[in-house]
Legacy VTK file of the C-alpha trace (Angstrom):
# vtk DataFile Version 3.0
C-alpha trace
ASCII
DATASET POLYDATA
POINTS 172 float
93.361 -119.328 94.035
91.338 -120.980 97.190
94.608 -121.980 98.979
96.055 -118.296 98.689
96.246 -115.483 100.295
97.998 -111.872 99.850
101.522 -113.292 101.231
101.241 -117.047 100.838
100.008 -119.723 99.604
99.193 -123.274 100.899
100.307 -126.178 98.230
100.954 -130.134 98.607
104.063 -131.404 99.011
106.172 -132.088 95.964
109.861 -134.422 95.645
111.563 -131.442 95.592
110.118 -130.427 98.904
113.002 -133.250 100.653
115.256 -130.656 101.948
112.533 -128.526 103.271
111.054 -131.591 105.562
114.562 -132.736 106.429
115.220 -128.829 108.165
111.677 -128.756 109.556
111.447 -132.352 110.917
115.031 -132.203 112.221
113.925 -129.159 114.290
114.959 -130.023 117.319
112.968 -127.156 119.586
109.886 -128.400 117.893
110.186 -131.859 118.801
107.953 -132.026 121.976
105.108 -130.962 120.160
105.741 -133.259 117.760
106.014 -136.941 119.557
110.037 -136.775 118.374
112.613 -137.885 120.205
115.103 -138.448 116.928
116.297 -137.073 113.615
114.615 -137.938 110.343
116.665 -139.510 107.742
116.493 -138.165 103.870
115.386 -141.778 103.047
112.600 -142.095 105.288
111.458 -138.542 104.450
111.527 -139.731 100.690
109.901 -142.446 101.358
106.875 -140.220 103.208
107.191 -137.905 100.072
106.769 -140.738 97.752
103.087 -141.332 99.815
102.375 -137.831 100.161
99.811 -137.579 97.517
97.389 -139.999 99.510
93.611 -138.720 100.023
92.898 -137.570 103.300
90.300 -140.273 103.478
92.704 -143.234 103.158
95.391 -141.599 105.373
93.423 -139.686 107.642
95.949 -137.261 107.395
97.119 -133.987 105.092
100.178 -131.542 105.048
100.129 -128.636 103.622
103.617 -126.706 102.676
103.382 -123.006 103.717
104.796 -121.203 100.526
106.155 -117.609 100.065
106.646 -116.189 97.181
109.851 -115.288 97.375
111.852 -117.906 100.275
109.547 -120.320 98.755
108.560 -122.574 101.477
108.655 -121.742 104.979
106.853 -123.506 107.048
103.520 -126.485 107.023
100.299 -127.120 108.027
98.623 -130.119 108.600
95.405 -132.104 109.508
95.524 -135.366 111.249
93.510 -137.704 112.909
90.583 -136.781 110.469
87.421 -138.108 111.582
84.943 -138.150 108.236
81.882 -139.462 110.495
82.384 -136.678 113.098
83.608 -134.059 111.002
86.566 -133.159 113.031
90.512 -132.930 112.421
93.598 -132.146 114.441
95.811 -128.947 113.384
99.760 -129.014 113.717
101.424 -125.879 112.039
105.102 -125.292 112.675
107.060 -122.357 110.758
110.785 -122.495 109.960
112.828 -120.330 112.593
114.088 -118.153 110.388
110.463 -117.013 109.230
108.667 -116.683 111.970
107.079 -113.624 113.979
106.077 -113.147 109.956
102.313 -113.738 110.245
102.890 -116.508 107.870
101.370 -118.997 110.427
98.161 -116.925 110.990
97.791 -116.810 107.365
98.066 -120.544 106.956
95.839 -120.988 109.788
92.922 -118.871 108.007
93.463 -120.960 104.258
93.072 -124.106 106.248
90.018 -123.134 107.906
88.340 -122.023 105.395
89.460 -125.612 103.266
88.446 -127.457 106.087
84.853 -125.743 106.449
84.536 -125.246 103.268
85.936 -127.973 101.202
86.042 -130.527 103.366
82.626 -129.764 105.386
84.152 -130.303 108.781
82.190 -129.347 111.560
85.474 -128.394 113.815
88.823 -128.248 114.405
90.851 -128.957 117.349
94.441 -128.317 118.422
96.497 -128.957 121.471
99.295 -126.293 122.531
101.956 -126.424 125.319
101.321 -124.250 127.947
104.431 -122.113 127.529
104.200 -122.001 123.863
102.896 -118.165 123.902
103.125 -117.540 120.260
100.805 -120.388 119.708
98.325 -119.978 122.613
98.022 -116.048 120.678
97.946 -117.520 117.115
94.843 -120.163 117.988
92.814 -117.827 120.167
93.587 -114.798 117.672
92.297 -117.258 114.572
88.694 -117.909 117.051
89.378 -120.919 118.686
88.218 -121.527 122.172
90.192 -123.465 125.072
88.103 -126.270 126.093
90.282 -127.912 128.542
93.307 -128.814 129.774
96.046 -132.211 129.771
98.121 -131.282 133.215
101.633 -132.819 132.660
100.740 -134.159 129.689
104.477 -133.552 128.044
107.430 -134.835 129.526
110.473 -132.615 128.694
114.006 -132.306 129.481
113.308 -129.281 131.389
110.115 -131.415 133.163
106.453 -132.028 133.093
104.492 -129.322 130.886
100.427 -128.735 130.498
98.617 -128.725 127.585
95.762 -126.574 126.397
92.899 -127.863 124.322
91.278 -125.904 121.846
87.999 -125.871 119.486
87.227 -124.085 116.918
83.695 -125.112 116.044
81.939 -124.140 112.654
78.437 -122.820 112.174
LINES 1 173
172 0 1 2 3 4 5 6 7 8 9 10 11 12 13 14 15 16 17 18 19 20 21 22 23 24 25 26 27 28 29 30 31 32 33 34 35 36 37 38 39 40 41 42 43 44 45 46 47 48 49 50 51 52 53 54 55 56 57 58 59 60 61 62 63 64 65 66 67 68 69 70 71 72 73 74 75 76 77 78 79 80 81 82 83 84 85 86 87 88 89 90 91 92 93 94 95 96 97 98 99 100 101 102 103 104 105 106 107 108 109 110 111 112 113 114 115 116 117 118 119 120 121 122 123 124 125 126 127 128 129 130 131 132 133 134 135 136 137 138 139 140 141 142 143 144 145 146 147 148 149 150 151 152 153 154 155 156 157 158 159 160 161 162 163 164 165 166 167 168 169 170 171
């Protein structure tokens, strides 16, 4: 399967995913990467579930549920702000606390790249990380991309005003 790989696999979201995207949007230590500043409802995540299916090219968006064989899912993926006429898309990824440290992420990270190279002919990728979010700063430069600038307090936290690095990944 294209959207597997030895420990996971990379599916769309399905009705029965609601409890899933309640834990993982209601993530509270996720929110400032995340533009949140308040809990998701099950109705309004029902309501996004309902749309879920939409093409990339009408939404300009796509999520991807990280699954596991055996926890089923643990974590998801997504593209935004997809840009058709310059090839490019945004990449969130954001893995359930109890799973991470798992390798699950870097795993994801690798299906979508090769989708969105692949699949969806992109000519990059971009992605934008706190500066004290060490496990992601590793997990984008590990997976090739490059930092190619940075936002300085671009994220205003309880704890105060945090930096954000830019990165590329651009395909050949």
């Amino acid at each position: 399967m294209f959207l597997s790989s030895k420990n996971i696999s990379l599916r769309a979201l399905e009705p029965t995913d609601l409890d899933f995207l309640y834990t993982l949007e209601n993530d509270a230590s996720i929110w400032e990467v995340s533009n949140s500043v308040a809990p998701y409802s099950k109705f309004i995540l029902q309501k996004y579930l309902e749309n879920a299916a939409a093409d990339i090219y009408e939404t300009r968006q796509l999520r991807f549920v990280i699954s596991e064989e055996t926890h089923g899912a643990v974590g998801a993926v997504d593209l935004f702000d997809f840009e058709p006429q310059h090839m490019r898309a945004g990449v969130g990824i954001s893995v359930l606390a109890g799973f991470r440290k798992k390798k699950y992420a870097s795993e994801a990270l690798e299906l979508l790249k090769k989708y969105a190279s692949e699949l969806l002919n992109l000519h990059q990728l971009y992605a934008s990380v706190p500066e004290d979010n060490y496990a992601s700063l590793q997990l984008f430069r590990k997976a090739g991309f490059e930092e190619c600038g940075l936002h300085k307090d671009w994220l205003r936290t309880s704890e105060g005003w945090k930096s954000v690095i830019e990165f590329q990944l651009i395909f050949s």
